[in-house]
C-alpha positions as CSV (number, residue, x, y, z in Angstrom):
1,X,99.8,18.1,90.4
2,X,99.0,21.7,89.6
3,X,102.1,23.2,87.6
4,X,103.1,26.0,89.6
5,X,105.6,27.4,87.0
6,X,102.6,27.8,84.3
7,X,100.5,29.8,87.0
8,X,103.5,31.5,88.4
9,X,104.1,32.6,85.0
10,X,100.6,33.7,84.0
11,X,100.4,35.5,87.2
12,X,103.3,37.3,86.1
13,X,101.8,37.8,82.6
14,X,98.9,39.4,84.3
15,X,100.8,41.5,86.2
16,X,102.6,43.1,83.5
17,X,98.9,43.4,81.5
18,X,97.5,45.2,84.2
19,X,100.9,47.7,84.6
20,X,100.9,48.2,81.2
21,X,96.9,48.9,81.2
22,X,94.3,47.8,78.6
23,X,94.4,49.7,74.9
24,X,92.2,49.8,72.1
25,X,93.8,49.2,69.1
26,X,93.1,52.6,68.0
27,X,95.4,53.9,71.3
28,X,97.6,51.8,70.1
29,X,98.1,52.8,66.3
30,X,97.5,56.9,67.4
31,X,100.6,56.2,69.9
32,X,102.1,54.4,67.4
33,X,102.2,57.3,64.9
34,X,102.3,59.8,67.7
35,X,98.9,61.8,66.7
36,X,100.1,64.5,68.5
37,X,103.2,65.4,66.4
38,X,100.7,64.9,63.2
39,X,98.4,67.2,64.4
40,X,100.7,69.8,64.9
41,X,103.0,69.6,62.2
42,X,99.5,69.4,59.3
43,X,98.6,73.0,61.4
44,X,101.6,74.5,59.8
45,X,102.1,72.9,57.0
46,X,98.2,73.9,56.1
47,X,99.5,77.6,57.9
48,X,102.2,77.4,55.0
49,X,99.7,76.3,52.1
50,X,97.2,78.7,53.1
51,X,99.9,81.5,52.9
52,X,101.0,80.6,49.5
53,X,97.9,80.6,48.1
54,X,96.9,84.2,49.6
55,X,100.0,86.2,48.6
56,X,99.7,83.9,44.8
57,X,96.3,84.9,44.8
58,X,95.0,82.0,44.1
59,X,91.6,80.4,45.3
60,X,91.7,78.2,47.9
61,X,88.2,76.1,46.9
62,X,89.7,76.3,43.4
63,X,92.9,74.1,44.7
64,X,91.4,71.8,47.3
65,X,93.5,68.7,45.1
66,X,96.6,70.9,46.7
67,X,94.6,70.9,50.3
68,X,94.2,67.6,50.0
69,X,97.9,66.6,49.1
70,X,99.5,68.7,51.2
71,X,97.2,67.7,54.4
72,X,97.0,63.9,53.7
73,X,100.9,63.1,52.5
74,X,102.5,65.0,55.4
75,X,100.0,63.7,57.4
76,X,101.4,59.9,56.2
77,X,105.0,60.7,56.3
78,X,105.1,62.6,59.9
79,X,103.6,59.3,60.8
80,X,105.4,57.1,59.4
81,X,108.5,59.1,60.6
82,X,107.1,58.8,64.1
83,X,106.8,55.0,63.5
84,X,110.1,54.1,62.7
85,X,111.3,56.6,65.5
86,X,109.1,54.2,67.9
87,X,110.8,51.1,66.3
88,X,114.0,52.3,66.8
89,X,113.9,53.7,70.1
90,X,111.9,50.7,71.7
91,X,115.2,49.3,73.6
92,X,115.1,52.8,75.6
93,X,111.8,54.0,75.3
94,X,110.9,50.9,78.1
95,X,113.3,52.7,80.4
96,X,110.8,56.0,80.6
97,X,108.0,56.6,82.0
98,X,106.8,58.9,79.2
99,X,107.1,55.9,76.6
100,X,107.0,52.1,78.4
101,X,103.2,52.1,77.5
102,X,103.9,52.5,73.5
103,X,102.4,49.1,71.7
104,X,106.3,48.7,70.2
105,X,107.2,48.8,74.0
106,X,104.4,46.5,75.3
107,X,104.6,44.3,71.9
108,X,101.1,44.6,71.2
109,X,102.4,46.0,67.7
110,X,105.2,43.7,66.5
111,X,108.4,45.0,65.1
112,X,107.8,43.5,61.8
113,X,104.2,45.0,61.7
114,X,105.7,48.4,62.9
115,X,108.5,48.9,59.9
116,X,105.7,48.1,57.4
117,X,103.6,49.9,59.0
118,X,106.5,53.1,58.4
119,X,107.7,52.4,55.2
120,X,104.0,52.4,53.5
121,X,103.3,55.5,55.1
122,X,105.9,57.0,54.3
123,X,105.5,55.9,50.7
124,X,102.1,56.8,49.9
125,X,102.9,60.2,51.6
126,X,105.7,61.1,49.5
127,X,103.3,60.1,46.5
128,X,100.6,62.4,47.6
129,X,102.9,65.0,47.7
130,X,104.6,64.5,44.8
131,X,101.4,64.5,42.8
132,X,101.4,68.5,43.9
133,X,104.6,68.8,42.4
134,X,108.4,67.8,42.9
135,X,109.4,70.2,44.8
136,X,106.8,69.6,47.8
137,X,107.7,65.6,47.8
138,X,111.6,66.5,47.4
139,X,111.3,68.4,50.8
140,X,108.9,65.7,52.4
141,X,112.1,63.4,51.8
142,X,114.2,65.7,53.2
143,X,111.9,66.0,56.2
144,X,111.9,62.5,56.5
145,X,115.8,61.7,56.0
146,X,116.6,64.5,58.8
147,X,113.9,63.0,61.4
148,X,114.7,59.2,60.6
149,X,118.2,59.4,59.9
150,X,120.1,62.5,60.9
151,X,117.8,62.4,64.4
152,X,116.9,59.2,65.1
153,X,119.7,57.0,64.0
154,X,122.4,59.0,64.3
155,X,122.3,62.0,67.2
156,X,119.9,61.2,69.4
157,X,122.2,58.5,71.1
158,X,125.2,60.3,70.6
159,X,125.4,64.0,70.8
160,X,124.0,66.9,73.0
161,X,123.0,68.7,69.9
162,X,120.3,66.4,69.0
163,X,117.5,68.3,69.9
164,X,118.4,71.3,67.2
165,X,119.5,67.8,64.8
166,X,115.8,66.7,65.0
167,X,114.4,70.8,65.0
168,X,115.6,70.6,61.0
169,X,112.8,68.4,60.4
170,X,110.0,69.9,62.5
171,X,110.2,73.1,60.3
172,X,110.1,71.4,57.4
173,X,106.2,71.3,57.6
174,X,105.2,74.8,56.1
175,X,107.5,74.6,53.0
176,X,105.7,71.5,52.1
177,X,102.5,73.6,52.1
178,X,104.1,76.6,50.7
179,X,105.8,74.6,47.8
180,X,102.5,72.7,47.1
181,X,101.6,76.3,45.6
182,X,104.6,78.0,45.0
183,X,107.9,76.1,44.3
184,X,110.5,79.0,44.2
185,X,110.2,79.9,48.3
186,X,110.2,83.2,48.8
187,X,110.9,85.0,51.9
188,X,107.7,84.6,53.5
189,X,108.1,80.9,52.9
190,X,111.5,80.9,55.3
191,X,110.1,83.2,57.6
192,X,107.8,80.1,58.3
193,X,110.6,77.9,58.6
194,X,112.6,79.9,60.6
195,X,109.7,80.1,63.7
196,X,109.6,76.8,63.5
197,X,112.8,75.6,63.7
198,X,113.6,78.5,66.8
199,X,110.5,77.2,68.5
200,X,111.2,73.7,68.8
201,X,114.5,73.9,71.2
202,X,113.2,75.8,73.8
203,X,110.4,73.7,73.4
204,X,112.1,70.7,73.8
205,X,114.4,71.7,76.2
206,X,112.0,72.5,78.8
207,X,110.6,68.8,78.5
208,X,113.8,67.8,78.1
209,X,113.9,69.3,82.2
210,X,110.8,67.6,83.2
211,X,111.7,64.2,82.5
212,X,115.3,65.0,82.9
213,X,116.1,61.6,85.3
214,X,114.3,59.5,82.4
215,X,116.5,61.2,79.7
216,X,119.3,59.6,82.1
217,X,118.1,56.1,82.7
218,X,117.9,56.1,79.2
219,X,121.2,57.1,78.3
220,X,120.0,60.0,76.2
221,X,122.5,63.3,76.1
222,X,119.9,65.9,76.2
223,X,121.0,69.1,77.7
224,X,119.7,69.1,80.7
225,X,121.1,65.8,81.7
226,X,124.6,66.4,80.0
227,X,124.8,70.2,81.1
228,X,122.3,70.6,83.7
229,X,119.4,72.6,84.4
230,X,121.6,76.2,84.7
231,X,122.9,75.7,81.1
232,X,119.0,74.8,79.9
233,X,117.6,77.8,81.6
234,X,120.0,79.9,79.9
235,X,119.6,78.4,76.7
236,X,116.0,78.1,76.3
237,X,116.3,82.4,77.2
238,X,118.9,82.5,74.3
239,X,116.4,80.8,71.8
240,X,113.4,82.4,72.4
241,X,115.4,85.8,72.0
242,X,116.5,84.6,68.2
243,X,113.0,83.9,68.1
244,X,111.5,86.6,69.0
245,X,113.5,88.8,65.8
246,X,111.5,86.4,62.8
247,X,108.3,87.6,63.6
248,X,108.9,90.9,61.9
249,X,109.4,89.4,58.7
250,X,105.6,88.8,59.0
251,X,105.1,92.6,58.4
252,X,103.4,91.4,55.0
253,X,100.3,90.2,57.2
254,X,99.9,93.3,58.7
255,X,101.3,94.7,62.4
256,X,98.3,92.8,64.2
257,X,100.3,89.8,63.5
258,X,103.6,91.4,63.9
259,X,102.1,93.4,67.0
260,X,100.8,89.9,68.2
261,X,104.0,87.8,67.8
262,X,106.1,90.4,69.7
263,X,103.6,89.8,72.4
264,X,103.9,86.7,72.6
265,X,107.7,86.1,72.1
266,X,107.9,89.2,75.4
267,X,105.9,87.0,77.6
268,X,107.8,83.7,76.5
269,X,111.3,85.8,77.2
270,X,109.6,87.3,81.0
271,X,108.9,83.5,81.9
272,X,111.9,82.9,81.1
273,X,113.8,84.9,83.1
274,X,111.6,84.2,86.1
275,X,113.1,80.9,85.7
276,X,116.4,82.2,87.0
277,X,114.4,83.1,90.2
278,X,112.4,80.3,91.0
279,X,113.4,77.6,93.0
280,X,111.5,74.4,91.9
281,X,112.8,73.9,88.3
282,X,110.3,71.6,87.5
283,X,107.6,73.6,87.5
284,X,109.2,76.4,85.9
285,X,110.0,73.9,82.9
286,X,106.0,73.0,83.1
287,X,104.9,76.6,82.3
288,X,107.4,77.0,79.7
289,X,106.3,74.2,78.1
290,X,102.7,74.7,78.4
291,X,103.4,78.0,77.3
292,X,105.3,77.0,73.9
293,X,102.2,75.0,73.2
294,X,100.4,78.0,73.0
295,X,102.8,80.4,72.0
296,X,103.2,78.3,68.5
297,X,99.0,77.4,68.3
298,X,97.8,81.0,68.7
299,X,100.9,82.7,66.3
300,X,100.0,80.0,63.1
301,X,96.1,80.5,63.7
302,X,96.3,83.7,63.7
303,X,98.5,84.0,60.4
304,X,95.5,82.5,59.1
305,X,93.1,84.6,60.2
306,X,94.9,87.5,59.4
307,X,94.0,86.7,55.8
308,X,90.7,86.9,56.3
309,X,90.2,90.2,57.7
């Protein structure tokens, strides 16, 4: 007698394989650590490194052990950061679209396998950076305890203000780089961190819009979901005006740059507004967010080449 529970089962099994699609292992592990975050977050803090070492005078060939420190341990503690955040969140992240594929979802990475996974990361990062000196590996840890702890555990579950919670961490990034060089921050240094942390909510928030009914089948209080899209709009205006004042403490590299982020931080604030005019949301939120993308790309490569002019 064939056992129809075993093939209904199977059939099931295969089902859920072929909703959940085939992955590499590699897709797996760069989802895991969510590559993109990495990648962004090494732009500045190298942006932040490569600063220091200009205004120091230093020689960047002459400190590529600093390069290499700085690139490689915030490279291992973003991801392990990111790790743990897919741990965690794996109860909620099955009830979006955006995240139901992740291997912690799908259990192609196991939850044991995944907290390793994080704390040797983040281990090995932290010792990378602290071979550049304390004060780069003290604010690694700090970047790490805001996004794991302060973000992750505690306000992005519970309170509307997580987004600007877990925007402490993202600008963490360029002090690592700068401190690799130059422990005492200077002005500069903030200025860095201060882009970055204005950046990220109206970043956020405008993806926050997009995949606002996910946010609520997960339970999540972001803005948009808690406050709704009128209260977004105007908030994502109100940061990218605060934003758009930092830039001129980058008067140092010269008005192109200065000339350049004002530019930039206009359009951001003229997309904005048409926000307030448009009538599907959605897309408005896509531009916005495609636009932040850019806006935050072009400023940090361009702080760069500044340098070299």
């Amino acid at each position: 007698m064939p056992n129809f529970r075993a093939i209904t089962e199977a059939t099931e099994s295969e089902r859920t394989l072929q909703s959940i699609g085939e992955t590499t292992a590699l897709n797996d592990f760069m989802a895991l650590i969510k590559v993109g975050i990495v990648n962004s977050n090494i732009i500045t803090a190298f942006t932040g490194l490569w600063l220091a070492l200009h205004f120091s005078g230093a020689s960047f060939l002459g400190n590529l052990d600093l390069v290499f420190f700085v690139v490689a341990g915030s490279a291992f503690i973003i991801a392990g950061s990111c790790s743990f955040n897919n741990f965690y969140d794996r109860d909620i992240d099955q009830l979006m679209e955006r995240t139901k594929k992740r291997p912690t979802v799908t259990g192609k990475i196991k939850p044991a396998g995944v907290l390793t996974i994080s704390f040797l990361f983040i281990g090995c990062g932290l010792a990378l950076l602290a071979a550049a000196n304390i004060m780069t590996a003290v604010l690694g840890f700090l970047g790490v305890f805001t996004y794991i702890y302060l973000y992750t555990v505690v306000s992005k579950r519970r309170f509307v203000s997580n987004t600007i919670i877990g925007s402490l961490s993202g600008a963490v990034p360029p002090l690592i780089g700068w401190a690799a060089v130059e422990p005492h921050l200077d002005i500069m240094a903030w200025t860095l961190f201060g882009i970055m942390f204005l950046w990220q909510p109206p970043h956020f928030y405008a993806l926050a819009m997009k995949r606002a009914e996910e946010y609520r089948a997960a339970d999540i209080p972001m803005l948009p979901v808690v406050k709704g899209f009128k209260r977004t709009k105007n908030s994502i205006v109100m940061w990218v005006v605060f934003l758009m004042g930092v830039p001129f403490f980058l008067g140092p590299l010269g008005w192109p740059v200065v000339i350049l982020s004002s530019v930039l931080g206009a359009g951001w604030l003229i997309l904005g507004l048409i926000g307030f005019k448009m009538q599907d949301d959605i897309k408005w939120a896509r531009l916005m967010f495609v636009y932040s993308l850019n806006y935050m790309t072009i400023l940090f490569v361009a702080m760069v080449i500044a340098t070299l002019i």
